[in-house]
Structure formats: C-alpha cells, structure tokens
N, C-alpha and C positions, 0 to 999 in steps of 0.2 A: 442826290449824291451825299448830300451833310446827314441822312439818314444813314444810308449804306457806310459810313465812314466811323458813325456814331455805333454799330452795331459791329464793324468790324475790331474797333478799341474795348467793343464789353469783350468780345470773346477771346481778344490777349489778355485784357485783364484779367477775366475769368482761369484763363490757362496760367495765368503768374499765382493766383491764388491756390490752385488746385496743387500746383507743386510745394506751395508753402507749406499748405495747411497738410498734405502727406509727408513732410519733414517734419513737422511740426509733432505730428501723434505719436503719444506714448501707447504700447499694447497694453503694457500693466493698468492703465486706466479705462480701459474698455466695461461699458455699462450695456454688457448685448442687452439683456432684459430693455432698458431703459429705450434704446435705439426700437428692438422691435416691438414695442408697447406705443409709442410712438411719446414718449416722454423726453426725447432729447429735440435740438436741434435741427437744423439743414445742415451747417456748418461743421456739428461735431459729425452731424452721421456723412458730410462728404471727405471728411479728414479722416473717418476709420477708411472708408470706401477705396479710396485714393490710394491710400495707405494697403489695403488690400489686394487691389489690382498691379501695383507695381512695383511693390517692394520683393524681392525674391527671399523665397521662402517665410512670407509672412503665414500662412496658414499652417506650418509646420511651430514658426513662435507659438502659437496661440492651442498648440496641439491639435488640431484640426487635420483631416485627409480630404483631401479633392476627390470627389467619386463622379462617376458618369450619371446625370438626371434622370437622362431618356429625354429631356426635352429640352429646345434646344432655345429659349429664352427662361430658363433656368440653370444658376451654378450652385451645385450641390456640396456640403461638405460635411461631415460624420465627424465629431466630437468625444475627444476620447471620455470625457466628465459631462453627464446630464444636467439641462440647462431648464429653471424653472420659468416659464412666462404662460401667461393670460390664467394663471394656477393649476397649469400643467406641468407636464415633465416632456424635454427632448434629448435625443443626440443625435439628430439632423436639423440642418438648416438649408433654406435656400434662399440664391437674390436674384430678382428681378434685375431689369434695368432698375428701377427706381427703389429699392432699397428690399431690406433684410426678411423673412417669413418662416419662421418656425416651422417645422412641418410634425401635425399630433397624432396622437394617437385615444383615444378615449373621449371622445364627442362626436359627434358632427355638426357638422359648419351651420345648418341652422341654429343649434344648440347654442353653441359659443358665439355667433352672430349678435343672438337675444342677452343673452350674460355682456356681451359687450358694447353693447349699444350701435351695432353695424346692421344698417340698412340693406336689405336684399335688393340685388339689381336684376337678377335673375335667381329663382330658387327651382329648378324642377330635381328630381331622383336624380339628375345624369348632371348636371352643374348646378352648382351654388358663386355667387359672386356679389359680393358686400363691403358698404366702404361708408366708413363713420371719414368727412370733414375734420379734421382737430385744428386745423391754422391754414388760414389763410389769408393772404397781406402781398401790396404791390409796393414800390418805390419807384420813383421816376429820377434820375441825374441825368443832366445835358441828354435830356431826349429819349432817354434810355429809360425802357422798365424793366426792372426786374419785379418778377411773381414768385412768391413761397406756396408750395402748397403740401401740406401735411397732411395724409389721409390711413387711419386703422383700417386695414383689407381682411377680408378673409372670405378663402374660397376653395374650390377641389379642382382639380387637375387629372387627366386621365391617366397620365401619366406615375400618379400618387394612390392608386385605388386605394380605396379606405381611411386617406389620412384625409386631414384637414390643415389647410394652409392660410397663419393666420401672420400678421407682420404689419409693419407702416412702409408707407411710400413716400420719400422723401424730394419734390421736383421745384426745380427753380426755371424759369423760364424769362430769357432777354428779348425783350422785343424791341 
C-alpha cells in the first residue's frame, strides 16, 4: 500500500511540475539544435514539450506548420527557416513520444550513425535503428525512483522513404 501511495504522490508531483515547467518556457530561448543533438536537459526538453503540446498555437509562435506524418507515433511539423543539426540542413521535424528527430536529407543513417557515434540495433537495406547512451542516472526519495535516460537515435521509417531520422530521446521513468 506505502508503495502504491508513494508512486501515486510521484505522478501528482510530476503533473504540478509539468504545468510549471510549461508556464515557465520562454519560445525565444529555444535551442532546437541543442534539444535534438541531445545536448540539453530532461527538464528543459519537457518544458519545451509541455509547452508544445498544450499551449494554443504554440507551433504557429515558433512559425512552424502541423502536417500529417503518415505515421501515426510521429508529429510532423514543416519550418518556415532551415534548421542546422548533426551538420546538416532541415525544415522538417518530427517527435516521437520521447522527444525531437530531425528528419535529412543527404546521408544515410548508416553514414551519419558512424559520424555520430550511434550504435546499430538493426541495419538491413529496409531499416536502420541506432542509439548512442549520452546520460543515464537514477535517484531514489521516500521510495521512489526516478530514472533519466538520454539517448542520440537515428533511424528510417517507411513512412520517410529516403530520409533519415536522426534526434535524442529524452525519458524519465518513476518506479
């Protein structure tokens, strides 16, 4: 019972935070680079996220258009100004559940996997899927863990022919 009571108090916490920390985010300080290189935070990338999912018309701030993926654990958005990461150029992006992924043009995912130091989990002709560790870290209060896990992904999607989908994953997990 003092478990399920303990885990029921992380995920109100969690919910007071997540409202915070999306009042909290300013757009003008948004470091997309930094978010999908995997050089920021948990915190800052769930205060953009937060901020993204629930403020109305946050992706019209940011000049952004909402497009249809084709898939339906991807949210796609088309950029009016070309966005440089991993020493590429975009103006598509998409998010997973778990955070941000650039979507290229001019590599392929093995290519950029080797330049980035990302591990193949699967590489044939028809998928690629690769994930470099960058942080990972536990803490335990009154019972409760919380887990960080930061990982640089990149991989193809059928739904993407041709491009390559390259971003970090940003997951916290209460146990």
């Amino acid at each position: 019972m003092h478990r399920a009571y303990c885990f029921a108090a992380g995920l109100l916490a969690l919910a007071a935070v997540r409202s915070a920390v999306a009042q909290d985010f300013d757009p003008s300080a948004l470091d997309l680079p930094a978010l999908l290189e995997c050089r920021a935070d948990v915190p800052t990338y769930n205060g953009f996220a937060f901020w993204l999912a629930g403020e109305t018309n946050a992706a019209d701030t940011l000049g952004w258009r909402k497009v249809d993926s084709g898939n339906p654990f991807l949210s796609q958005y088309e950029m009016e100004e070309p966005l440089a990461a991993f020493g590429l150029e975009t103006r598509t992006l998409v998010f997973s559940s778990s955070g941000p992924m650039a979507v290229l043009d001019g590599t392929t995912a093995p290519e950029l996997a080797s330049k980035l130091g990302v591990e193949p989990i699967i590489s044939t002709p028809q998928k690629f899927l690769g994930e470099r560790v960058v942080s990972e870290k536990s803490e335990t209060s009154e019972g409760v863990t919380f887990a960080t896990r930061i990982s640089l992904n990149v991989s193809t999607v059928e739904t993407h022919p041709g491009k390559v989908l390259a971003g970090c994953s940003y997951k916290i997990e209460v146990n």
